[in-house]
C-alpha positions in Angstrom: -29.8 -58.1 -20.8 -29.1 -54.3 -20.4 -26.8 -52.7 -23.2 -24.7 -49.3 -22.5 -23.6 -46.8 -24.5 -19.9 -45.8 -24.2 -20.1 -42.6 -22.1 -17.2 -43.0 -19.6 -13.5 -42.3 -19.4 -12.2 -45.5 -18.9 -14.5 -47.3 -21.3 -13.6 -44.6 -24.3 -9.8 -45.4 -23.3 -10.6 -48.8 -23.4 -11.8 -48.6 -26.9 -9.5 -46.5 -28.7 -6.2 -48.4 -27.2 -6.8 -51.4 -29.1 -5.2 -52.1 -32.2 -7.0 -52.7 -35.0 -6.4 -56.0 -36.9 -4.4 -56.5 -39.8 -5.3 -57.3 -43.4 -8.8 -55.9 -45.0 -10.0 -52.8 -43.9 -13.6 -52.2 -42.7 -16.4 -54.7 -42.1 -20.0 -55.1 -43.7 -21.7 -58.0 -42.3 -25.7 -58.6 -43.8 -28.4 -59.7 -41.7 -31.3 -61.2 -43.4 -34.4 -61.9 -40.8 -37.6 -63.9 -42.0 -40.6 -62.3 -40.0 -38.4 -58.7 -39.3 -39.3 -56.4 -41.9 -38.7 -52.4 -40.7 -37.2 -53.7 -37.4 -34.8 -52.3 -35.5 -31.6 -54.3 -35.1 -28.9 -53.5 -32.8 -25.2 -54.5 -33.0 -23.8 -54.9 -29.7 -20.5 -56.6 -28.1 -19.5 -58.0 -24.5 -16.9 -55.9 -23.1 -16.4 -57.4 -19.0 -19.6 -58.1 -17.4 -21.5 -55.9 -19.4 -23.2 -55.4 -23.0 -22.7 -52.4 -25.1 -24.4 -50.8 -28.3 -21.9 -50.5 -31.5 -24.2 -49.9 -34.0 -28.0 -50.2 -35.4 -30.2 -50.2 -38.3 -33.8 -51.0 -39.1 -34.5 -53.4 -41.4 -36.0 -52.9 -44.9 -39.5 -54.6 -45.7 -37.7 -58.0 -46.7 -36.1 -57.9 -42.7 -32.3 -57.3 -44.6 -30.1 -54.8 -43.5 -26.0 -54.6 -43.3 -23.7 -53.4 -40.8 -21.1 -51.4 -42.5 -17.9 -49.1 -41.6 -14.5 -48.1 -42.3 -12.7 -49.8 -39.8 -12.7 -53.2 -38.6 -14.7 -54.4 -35.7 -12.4 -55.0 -32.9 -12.2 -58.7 -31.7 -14.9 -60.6 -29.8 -18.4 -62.0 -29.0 -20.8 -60.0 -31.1 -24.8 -59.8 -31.0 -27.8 -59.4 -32.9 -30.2 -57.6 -30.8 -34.1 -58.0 -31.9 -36.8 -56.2 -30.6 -37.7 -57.3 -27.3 -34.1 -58.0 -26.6 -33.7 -61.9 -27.9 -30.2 -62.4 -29.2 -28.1 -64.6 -30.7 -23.9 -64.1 -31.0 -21.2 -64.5 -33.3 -17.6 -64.0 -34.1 -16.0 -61.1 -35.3 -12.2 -62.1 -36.4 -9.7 -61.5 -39.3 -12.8 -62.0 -42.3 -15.5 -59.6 -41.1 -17.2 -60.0 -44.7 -20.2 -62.7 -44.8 -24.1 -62.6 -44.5 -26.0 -64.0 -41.6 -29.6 -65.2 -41.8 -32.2 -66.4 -39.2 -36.0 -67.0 -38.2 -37.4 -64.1 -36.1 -39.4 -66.6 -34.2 -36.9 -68.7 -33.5 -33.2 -67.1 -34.0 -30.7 -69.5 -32.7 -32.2 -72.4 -33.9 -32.4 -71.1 -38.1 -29.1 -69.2 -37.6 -27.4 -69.5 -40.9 -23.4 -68.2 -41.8 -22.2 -67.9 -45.2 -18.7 -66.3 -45.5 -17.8 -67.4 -42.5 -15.9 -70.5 -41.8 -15.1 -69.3 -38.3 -19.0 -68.7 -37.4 -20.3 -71.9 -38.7 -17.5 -73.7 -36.6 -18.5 -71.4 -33.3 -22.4 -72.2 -34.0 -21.2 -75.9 -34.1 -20.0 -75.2 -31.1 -22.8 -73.2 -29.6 -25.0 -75.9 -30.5 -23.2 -79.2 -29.4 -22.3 -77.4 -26.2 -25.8 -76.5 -25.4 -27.2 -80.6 -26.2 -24.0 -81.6 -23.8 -25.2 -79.3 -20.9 -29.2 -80.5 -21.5 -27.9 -84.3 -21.3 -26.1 -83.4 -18.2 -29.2 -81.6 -16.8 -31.6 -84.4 -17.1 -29.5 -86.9 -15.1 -28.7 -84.2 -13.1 -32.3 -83.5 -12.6 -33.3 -87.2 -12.0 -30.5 -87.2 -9.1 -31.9 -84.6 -7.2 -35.4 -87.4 -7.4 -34.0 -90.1 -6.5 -33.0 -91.5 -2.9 -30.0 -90.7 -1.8 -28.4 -93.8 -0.7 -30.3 -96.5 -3.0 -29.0 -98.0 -6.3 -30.3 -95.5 -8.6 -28.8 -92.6 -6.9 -25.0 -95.0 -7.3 -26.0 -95.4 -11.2 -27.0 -91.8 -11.6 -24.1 -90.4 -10.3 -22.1 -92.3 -12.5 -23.6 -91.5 -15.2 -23.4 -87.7 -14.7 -19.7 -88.0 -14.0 -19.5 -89.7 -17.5 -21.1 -86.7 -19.1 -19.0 -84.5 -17.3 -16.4 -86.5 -18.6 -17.7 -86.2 -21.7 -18.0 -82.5 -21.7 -14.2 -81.5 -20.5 -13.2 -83.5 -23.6 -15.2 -82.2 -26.2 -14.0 -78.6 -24.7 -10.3 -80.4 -25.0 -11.3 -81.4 -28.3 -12.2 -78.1 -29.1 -9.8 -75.9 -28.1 -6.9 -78.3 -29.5 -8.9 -78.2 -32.9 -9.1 -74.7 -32.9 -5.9 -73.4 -31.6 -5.3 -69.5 -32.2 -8.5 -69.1 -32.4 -10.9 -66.7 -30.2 -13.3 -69.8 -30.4 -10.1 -72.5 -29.5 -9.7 -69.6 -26.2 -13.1 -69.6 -24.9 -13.6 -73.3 -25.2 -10.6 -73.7 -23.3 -11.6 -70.9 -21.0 -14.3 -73.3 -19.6 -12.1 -75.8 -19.1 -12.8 -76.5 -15.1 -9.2 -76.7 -12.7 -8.5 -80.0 -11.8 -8.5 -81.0 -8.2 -4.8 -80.7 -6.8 -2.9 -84.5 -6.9 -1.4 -83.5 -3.3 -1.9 -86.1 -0.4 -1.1 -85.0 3.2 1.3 -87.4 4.8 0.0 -89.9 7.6 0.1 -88.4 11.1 -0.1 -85.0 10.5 -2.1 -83.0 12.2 -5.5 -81.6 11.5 -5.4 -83.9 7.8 -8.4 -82.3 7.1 -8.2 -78.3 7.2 -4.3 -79.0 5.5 -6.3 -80.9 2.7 -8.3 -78.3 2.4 -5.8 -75.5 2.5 -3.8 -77.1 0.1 -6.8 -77.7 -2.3 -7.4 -74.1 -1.8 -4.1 -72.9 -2.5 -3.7 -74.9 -5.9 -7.5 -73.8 -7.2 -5.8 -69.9 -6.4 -2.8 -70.7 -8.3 -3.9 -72.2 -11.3 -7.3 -70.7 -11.7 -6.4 -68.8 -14.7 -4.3 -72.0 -16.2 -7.2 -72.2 -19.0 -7.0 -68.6 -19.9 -5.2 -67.3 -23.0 -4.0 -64.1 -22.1 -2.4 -63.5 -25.2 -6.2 -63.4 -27.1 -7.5 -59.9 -27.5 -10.8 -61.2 -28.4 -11.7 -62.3 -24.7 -11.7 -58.6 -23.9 -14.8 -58.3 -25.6 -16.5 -62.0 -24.5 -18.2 -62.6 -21.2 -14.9 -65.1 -20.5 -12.3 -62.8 -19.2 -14.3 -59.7 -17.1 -15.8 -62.9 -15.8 -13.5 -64.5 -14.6 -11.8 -62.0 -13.0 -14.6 -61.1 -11.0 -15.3 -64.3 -9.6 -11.1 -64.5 -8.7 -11.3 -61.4 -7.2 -14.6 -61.8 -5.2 -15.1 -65.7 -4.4 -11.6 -66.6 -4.4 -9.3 -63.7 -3.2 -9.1 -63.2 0.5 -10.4 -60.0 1.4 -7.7 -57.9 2.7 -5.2 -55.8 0.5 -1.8 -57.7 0.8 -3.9 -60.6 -0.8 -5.1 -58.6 -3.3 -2.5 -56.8 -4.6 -0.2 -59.8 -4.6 -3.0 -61.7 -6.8 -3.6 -58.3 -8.9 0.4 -57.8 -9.5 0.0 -62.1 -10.6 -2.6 -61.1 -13.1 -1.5 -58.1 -14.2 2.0 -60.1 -15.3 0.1 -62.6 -17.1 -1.7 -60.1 -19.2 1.3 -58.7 -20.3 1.5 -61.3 -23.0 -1.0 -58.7 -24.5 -1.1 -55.2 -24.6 -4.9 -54.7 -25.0 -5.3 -57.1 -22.8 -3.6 -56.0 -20.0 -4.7 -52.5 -20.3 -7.9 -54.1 -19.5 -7.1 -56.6 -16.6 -5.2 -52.8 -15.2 -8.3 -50.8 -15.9 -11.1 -53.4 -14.3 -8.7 -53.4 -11.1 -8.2 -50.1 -10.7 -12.0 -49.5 -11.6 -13.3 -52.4 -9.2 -11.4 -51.2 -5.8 -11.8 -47.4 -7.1 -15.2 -47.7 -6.6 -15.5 -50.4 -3.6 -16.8 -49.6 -0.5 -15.2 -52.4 1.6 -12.9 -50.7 4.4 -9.1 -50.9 4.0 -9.2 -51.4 0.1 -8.4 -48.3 -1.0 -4.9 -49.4 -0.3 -5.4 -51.6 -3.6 -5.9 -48.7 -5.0 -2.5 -47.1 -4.1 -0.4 -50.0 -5.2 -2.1 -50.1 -8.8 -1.8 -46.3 -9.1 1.9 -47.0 -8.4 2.3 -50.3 -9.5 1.1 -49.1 -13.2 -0.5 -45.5 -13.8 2.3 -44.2 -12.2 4.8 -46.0 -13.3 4.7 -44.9 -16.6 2.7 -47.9 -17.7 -0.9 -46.9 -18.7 -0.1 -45.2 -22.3 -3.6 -45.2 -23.0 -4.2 -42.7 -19.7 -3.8 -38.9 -20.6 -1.8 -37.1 -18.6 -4.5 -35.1 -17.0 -6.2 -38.1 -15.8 -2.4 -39.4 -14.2 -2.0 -35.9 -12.4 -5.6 -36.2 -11.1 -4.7 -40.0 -10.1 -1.6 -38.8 -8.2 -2.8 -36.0 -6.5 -5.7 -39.0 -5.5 -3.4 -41.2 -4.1 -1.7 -38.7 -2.5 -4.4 -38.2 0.0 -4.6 -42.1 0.5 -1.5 -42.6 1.4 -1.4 -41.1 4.8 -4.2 -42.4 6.0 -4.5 -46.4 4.8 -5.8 -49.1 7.3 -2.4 -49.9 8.7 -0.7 -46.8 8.9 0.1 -44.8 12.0 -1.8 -41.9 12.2 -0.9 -38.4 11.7 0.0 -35.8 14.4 -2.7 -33.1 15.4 -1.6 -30.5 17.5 -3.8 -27.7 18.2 -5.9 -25.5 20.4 -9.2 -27.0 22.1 -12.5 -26.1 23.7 -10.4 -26.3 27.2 -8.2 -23.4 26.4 -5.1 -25.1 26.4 -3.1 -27.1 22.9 -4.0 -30.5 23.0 -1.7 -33.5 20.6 -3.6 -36.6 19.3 -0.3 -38.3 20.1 -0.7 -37.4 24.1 -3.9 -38.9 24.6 -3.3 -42.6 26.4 -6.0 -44.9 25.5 -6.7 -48.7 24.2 -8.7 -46.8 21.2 -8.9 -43.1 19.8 -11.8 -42.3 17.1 -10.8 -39.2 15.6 -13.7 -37.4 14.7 -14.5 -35.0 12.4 -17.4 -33.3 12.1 -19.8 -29.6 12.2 -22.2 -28.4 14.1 -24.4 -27.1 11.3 -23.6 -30.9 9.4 -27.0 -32.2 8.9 -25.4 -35.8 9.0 -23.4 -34.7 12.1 -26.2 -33.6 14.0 -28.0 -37.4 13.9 -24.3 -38.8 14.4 -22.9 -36.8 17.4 -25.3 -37.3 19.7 -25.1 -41.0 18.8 -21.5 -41.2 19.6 -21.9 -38.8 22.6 -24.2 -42.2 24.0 -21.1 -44.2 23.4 -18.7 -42.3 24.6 -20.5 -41.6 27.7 -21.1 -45.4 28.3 -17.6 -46.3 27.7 -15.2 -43.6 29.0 -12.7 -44.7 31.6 -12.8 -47.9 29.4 -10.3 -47.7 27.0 -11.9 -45.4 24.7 -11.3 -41.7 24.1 -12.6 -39.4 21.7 -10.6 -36.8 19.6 -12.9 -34.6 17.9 -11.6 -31.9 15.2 -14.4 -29.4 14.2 -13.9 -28.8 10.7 -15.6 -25.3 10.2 -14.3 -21.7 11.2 -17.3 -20.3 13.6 -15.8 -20.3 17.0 -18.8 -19.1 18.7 -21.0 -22.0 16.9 -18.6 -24.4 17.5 -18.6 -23.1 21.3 -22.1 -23.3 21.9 -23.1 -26.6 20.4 -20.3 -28.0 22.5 -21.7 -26.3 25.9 -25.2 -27.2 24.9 -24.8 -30.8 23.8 -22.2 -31.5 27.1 -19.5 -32.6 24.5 -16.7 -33.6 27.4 -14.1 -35.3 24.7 -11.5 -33.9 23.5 -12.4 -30.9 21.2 -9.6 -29.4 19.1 -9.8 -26.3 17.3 -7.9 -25.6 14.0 -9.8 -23.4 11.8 -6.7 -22.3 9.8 -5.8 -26.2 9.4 -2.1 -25.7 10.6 -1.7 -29.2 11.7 -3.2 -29.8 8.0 -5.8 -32.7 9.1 -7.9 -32.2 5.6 -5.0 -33.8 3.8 -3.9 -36.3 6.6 -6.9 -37.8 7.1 -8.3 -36.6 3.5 -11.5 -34.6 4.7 -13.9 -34.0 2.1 -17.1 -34.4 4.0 -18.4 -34.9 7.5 -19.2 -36.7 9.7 -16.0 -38.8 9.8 -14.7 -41.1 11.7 -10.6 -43.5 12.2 -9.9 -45.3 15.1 -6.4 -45.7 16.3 -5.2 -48.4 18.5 -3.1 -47.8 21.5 -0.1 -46.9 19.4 -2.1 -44.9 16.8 -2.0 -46.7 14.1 -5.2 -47.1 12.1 -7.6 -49.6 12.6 -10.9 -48.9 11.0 -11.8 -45.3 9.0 -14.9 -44.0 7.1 -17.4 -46.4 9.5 -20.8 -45.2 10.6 -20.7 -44.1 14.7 -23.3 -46.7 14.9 -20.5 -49.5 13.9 -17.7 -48.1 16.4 -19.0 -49.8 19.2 -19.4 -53.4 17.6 -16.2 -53.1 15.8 -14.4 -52.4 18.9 -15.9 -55.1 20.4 -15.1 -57.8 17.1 -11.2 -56.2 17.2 -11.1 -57.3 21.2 -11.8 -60.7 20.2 -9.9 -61.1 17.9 -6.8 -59.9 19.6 -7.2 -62.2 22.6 -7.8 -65.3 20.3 -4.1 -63.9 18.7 -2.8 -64.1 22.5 -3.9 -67.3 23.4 -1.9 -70.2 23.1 -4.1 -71.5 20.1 -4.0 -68.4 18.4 0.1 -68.6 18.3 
């Protein structure tokens, strides 16, 4: 387990836009640890997929301490962090007053609550949870043993679809019993999404992919039926930053429509919440900020305007909006999708040359400099391409993104650079924005109508990707693909 401090932007918002609970102020919760004296004990909460320090004190020589402060905890899964990094959790809820006690040696299984109703029902829970999933594992264990097709295997698969039986009810059980409660949320939160009731009518075609669509489609739809959204406290438990990364990675297609429809889904069910849907807006925006799968910067675009923008992130200072904006700005022009921007200027040949007059299948724009480190392992890679591939479809539009003519000049004559090279050193046609140039060697290719198909991809990729895009357009045009 690795715990952070809180160091970045979005992580300080994060904290200081909660609200703090109601009713007694402050917290003070004791720890008392046989076999701990003069430890160091850390405090520390879930917040997403990750762990995070709040606080920390070292034991006196009876192994007691107390956490103490002003202000309340904010709500969620808590832990004790011992030396060596064992750990158990807790609650932290409306009564953050009460005393915890344990066995250094063996923590969980002495862990001991007084003043805290809430606790002793969560390590109830912890505990009867944790004998369900051991039953389950020794049939399931025994299965995996035993011949598939013989009687034992029969009874053994039985009886592990009893105990799974057994387990969604005690979570049911649970969950009912504890209703408004963090603990009632996370039980339900495990809840798993039943299998859609839907049969697909006799004679239709291809039963089996339309079974499986449609089973696909209703896991999409209701896989965040078992999550309260309205809880502030799953926030800070491994439940919800969980779940949304296993929606958005596992589950979501791959391609930005999907995404931002799903995203704009979420986002409207977190609104029951305003913590929690300044976190749902802050993991999205953070997740696709930072991913490096082509084409999903355009997520990033809708969310800036979908909330940021819109006036809907209070928690966002206005620097950090203008910054955004000015961000998005330079996506927007060029997202996979789009057509591409004019370049008219002068060129290598003497004459203006416009991106928009070159007639080819596929264009890669390509920007670059002749003193580029990076560019001088690219170019003569692509150079190989090109030269095995002109007359075939494929033209090159290069854009030489520094000012020295006569450099430019003779890398050109000496490297036998016959593609297209334009010359804009006072950036009239304004390609650094267009195609938001910060660094080189980069690479778009257009279609045949200029409209961007693939950006930001290695000149070692261009060549398979043209190939894979090829394909797939003549599967579109055969009659099977229609």
């Amino acid at each position: 387990m690795k715990f952070k401090y809180l160091v970045t932007f979005i992580l300080v918002l994060v904290l200081h836009g909660f609200s703090l609970l109601n009713g007694q102020t402050g917290h003070s919760v004791g720890i008392n640890v046989k076999g701990a004296p003069e430890a160091k004990i850390r405090l520390a909460y879930h917040l997403g997929s990750e762990q995070y320090i709040k606080d920390s004190l070292t034991t006196d020589r009876d192994g007691k301490g107390r956490f103490t402060g002003s202000e309340k905890l904010l709500p969620g899964v808590y832990m004790i962090v011992f030396p060596g990094n064992t750990f158990f959790e807790f609650l932290t809820g409306e009564d953050q007053y009460f005393d915890i006690s344990c066995d250094l040696k063996d923590p969980a299984g002495t862990l001991a609550f007084r003043g805290s109703d809430e606790n002793d029902r969560f390590l109830e829970y912890q505990r009867k949870w944790k004998s369900l999933q051991e039953e389950a594992m020794v049939v399931s264990e025994k299965l995996k043993a035993a011949s598939p097709s013989g009687n034992e295997a029969a009874a053994l698969r039985q009886q592990l679809s009893d105990k799974e039986v057994k387990m969604k009810q005690y979570l049911r059980e649970t969950a009912e019993n504890n209703k408004g409660t963090l603990l009632g949320a996370i039980a339900r939160s495990i809840i798993p999404v039943e299998p859609s009731p839907q049969k697909v009518p006799a004679g239709t075609a291809n039963p089996d992919s339309i079974s499986r669509l449609w089973s696909y489609l209703y896991y999409k739809d209701h896989f965040f039926d078992n999550i309260d959204f309205s809880e502030a406290g799953l926030i800070r438990s491994p439940v919800l930053g969980g779940k949304l990364e296993q929606f958005f990675s596992q589950v979501v297609i791959q391609m930005p429509d999907s995404i931002n429809k799903e995203a704009d889904r979420v986002l409207e069910m977190s609104g029951k919440n305003k913590d929690v849907f300044q976190f749902v807006a802050v993991w999205l925006l953070n997740r696709y900020a930072t991913s490096e799968i082509m084409g999903q910067d355009a997520v990033v675009v809708h969310l800036a305007d979908r909330v940021y923008l819109a006036g809907k992130a209070p928690w966002a200072s206005e620097e950090y909006i203008n910054d955004l904006r000015k961000r998005v700005d330079r996506l927007r022009p060029n997202l996979i999708g789009t057509k591409a921007a004019e370049m008219v200027m002068s060129s290598f040949a003497g004459y203006y040359v416009s991106l928009y007059d070159v007639k080819a299948e596929f264009t890669i724009v390509y920007f670059w400099e002749p003193d580029c480190g990076h560019c001088k392992e690219a170019t003569p890679i692509l150079k190989a391409y090109y030269d095995a591939n002109r007359g075939k479809g494929i033209e090159v539009f290069a854009v030489c993104t520094q000012s020295d003519r006569e450099k430019w000049e003779r890398y050109i004559a000496d490297h036998g650079l016959s593609w297209i090279n334009g010359w804009d050193p006072q950036r009239i046609s304004r390609f650094d924005y267009f195609y938001n140039v910060e660094s080189t060697p980069l690479v778009y290719i257009l279609d045949k109508d200029k409209k961007i198909i693939a950006k930001r991809i290695s000149v070692e990729d261009i060549g398979p990707f043209i190939e894979n895009y090829r394909k797939f357009e003549a599967q579109l045009q055969s009659p099977a693909g229609r």
